[in-house]
TORPA-4810 file (N, C-alpha, C, O; in nm, 3 decimals):
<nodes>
NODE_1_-5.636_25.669_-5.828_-5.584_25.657_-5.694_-5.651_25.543_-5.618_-5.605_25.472_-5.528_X
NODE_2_-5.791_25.542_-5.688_-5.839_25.401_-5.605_-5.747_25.227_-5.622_-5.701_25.137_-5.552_X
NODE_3_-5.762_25.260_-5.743_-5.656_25.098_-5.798_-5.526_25.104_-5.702_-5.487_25.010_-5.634_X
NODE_4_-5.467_25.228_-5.709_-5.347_25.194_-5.661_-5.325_25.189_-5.502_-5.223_25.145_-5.448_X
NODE_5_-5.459_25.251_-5.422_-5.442_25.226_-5.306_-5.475_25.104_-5.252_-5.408_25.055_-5.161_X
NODE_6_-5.624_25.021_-5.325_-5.643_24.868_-5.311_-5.518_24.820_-5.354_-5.501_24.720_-5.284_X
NODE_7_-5.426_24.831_-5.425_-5.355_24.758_-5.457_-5.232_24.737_-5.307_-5.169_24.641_-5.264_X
NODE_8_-5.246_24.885_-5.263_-5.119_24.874_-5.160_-5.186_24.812_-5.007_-5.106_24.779_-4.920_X
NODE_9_-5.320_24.801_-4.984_-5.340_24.777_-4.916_-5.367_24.608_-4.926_-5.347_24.537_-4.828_X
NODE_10_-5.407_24.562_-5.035_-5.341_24.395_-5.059_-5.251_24.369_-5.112_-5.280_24.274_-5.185_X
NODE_11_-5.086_24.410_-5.128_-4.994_24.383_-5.070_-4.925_24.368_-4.942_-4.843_24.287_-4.899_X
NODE_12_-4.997_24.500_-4.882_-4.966_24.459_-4.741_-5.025_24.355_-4.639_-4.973_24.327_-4.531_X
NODE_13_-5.184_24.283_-4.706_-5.217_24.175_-4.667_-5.145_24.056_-4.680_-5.114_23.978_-4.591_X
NODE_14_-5.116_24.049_-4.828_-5.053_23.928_-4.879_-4.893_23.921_-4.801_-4.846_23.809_-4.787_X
NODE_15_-4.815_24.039_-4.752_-4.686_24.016_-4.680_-4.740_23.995_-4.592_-4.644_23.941_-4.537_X
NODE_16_-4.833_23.987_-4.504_-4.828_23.968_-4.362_-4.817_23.785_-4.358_-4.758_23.710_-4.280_X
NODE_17_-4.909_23.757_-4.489_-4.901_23.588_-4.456_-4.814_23.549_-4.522_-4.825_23.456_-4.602_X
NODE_18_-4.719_23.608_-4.502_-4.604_23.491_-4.574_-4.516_23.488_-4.474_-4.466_23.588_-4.422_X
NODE_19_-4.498_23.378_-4.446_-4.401_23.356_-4.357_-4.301_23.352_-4.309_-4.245_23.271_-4.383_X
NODE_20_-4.216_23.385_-4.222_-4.073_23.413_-4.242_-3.962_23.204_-4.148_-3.971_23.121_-4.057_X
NODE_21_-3.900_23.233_-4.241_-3.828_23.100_-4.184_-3.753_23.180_-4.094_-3.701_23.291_-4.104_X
NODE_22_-3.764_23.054_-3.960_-3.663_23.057_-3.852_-3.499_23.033_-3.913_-3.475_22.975_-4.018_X
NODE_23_-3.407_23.085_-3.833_-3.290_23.067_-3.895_-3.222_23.170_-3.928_-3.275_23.268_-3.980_X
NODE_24_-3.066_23.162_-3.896_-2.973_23.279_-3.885_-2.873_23.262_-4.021_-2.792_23.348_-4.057_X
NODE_25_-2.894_23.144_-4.083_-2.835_23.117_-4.212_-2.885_23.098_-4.347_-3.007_23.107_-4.356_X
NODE_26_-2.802_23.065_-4.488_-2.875_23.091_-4.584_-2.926_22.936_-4.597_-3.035_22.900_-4.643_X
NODE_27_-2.808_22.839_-4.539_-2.867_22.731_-4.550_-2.973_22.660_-4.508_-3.023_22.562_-4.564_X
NODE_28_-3.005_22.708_-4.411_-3.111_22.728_-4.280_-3.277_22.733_-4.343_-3.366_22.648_-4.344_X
NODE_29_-3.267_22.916_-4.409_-3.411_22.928_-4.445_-3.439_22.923_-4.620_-3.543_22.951_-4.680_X
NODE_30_-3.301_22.877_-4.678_-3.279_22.791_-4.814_-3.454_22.738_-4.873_-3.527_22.756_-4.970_X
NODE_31_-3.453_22.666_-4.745_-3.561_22.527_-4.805_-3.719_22.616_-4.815_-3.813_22.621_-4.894_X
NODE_32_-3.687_22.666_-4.707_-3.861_22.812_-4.703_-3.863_22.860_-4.820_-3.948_22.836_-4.906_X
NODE_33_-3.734_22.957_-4.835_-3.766_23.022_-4.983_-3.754_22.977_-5.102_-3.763_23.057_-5.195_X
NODE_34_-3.728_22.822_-5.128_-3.777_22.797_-5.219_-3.918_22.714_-5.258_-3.949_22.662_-5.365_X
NODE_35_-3.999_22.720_-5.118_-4.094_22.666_-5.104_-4.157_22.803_-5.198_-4.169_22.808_-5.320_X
NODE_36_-4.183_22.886_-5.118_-4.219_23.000_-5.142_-4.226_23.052_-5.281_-4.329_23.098_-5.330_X
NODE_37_-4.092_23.041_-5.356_-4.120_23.136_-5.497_-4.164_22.975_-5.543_-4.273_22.988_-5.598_X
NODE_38_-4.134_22.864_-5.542_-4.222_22.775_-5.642_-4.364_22.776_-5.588_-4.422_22.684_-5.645_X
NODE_39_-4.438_22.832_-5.512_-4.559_22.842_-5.476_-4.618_22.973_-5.607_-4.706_22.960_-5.693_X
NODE_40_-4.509_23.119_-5.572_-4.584_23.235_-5.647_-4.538_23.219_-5.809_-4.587_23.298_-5.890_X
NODE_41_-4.443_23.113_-5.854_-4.460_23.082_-6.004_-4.544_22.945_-6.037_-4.564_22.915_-6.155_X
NODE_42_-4.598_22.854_-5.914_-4.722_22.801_-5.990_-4.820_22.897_-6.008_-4.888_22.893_-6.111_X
NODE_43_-4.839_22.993_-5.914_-4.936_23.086_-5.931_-4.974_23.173_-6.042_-5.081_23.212_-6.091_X
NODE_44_-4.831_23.193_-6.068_-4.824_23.294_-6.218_-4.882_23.221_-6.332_-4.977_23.254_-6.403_X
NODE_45_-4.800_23.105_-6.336_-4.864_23.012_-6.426_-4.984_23.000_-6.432_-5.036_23.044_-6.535_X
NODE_46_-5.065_22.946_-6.338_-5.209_22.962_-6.332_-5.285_23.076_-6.376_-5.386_23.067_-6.446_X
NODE_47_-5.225_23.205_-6.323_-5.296_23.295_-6.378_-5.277_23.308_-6.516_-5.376_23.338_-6.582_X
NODE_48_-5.160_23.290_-6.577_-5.091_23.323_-6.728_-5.221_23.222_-6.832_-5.301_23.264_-6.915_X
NODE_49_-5.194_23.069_-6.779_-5.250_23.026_-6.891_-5.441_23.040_-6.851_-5.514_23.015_-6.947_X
NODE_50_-5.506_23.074_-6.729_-5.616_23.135_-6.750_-5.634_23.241_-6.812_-5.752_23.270_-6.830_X
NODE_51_-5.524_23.339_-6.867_-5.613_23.460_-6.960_-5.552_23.405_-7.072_-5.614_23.455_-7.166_X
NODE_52_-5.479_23.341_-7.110_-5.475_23.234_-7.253_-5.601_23.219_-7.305_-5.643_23.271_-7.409_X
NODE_53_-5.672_23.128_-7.211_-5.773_23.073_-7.181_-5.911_23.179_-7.249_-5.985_23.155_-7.345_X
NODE_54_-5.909_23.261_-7.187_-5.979_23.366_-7.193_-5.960_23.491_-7.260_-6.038_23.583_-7.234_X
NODE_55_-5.847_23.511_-7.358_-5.846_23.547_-7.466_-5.986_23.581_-7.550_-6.036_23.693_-7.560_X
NODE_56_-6.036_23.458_-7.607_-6.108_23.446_-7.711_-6.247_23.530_-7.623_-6.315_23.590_-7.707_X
NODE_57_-6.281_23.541_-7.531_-6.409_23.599_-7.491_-6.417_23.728_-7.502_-6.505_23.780_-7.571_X
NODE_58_-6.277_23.835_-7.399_-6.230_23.916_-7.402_-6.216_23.983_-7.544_-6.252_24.099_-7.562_X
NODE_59_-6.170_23.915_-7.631_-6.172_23.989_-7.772_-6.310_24.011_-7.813_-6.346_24.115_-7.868_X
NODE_60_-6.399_23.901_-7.784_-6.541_23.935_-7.821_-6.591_24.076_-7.764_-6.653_24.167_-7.819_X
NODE_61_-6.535_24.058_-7.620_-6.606_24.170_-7.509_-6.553_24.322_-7.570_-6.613_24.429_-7.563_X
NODE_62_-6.444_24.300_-7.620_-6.395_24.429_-7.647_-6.389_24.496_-7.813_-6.314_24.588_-7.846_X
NODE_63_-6.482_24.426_-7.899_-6.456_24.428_-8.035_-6.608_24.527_-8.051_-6.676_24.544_-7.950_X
NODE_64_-6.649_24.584_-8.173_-6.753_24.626_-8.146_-6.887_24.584_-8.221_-6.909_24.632_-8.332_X
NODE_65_-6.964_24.508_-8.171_-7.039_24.446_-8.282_-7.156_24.562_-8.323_-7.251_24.486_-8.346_X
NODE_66_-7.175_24.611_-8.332_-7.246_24.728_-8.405_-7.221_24.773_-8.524_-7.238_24.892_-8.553_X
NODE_67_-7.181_24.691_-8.603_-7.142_24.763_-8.761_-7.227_24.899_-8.800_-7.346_24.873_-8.812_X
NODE_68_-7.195_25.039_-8.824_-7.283_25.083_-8.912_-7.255_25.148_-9.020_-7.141_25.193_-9.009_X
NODE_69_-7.300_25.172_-9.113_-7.256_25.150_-9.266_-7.150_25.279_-9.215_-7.113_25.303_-9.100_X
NODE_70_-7.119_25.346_-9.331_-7.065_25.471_-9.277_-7.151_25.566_-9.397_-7.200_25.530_-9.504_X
NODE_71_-7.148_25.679_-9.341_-7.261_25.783_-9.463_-7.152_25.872_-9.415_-7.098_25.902_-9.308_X
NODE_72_-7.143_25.902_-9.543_-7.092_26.020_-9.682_-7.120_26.172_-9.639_-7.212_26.236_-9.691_X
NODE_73_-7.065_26.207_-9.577_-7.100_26.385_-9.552_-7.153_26.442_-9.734_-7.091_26.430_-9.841_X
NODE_74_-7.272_26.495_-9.707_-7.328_26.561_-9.824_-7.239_26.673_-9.873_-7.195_26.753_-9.791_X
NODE_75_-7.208_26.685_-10.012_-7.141_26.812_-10.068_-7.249_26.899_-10.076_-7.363_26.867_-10.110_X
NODE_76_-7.213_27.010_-10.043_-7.303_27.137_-10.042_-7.246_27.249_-10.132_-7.142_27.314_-10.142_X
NODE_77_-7.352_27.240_-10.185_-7.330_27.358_-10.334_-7.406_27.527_-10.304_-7.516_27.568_-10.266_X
NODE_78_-7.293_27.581_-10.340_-7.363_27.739_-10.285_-7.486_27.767_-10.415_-7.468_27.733_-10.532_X
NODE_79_-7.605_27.832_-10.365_-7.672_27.886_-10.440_-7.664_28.032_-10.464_-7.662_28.119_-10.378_X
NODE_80_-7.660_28.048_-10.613_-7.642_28.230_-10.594_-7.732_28.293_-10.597_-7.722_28.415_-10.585_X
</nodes>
C-alpha cells in the first residue's frame, strides 16, 4: 500500500505541472499537445535505454554468487 500510495501522490504532482493550453479548439491547443507527448516519449526513451544500460549490473545484483556444493542427504540404515 505504500508503493501505491507514493505512487498516487506523484501523479498527482506530476498533473499539476503540466500545463493546460489556452484555447477552445483542436487546432488551437494541437501544437501544446504535441509538445507534450514528444517531451514524455523522449522521456521513456531515456529511461528505456538507461536500464538497457544497466542490465548487466542488475543481473550481477540479482544472481547469487555463493556457490555451495550441494551435500547428499545421508541414507540411514535401520539397526536391528
Amino acid at each position: 500500500m505504500l508503493v501505491t500510495g507514493l505512487a498516487s501522490l506523484f501523479a498527482g504532482d506530476f498533473s499539476g505541472m503540466i500545463p493546460e493550453p489556452t484555447g477552445t479548439t483542436a487546432i488551437v491547443t494541437n501544437a501544446g499537445y504535441a509538445k507534450l507527448f514528444a517531451e514524455l516519449g523522449a522521456g521513456s526513451l531515456a529511461v528505456g535505454i538507461a536500464l538497457v544500460v544497466l542490465i548487466p549490473f542488475l543481473r550481477k545484483l540479482i544472481t547469487d554468487k555463493a556457490e555451495t556444493p550441494v551435500v547428499e542427504a545421508a541414507t540411514v540404515v535401520p539397526v536391528a
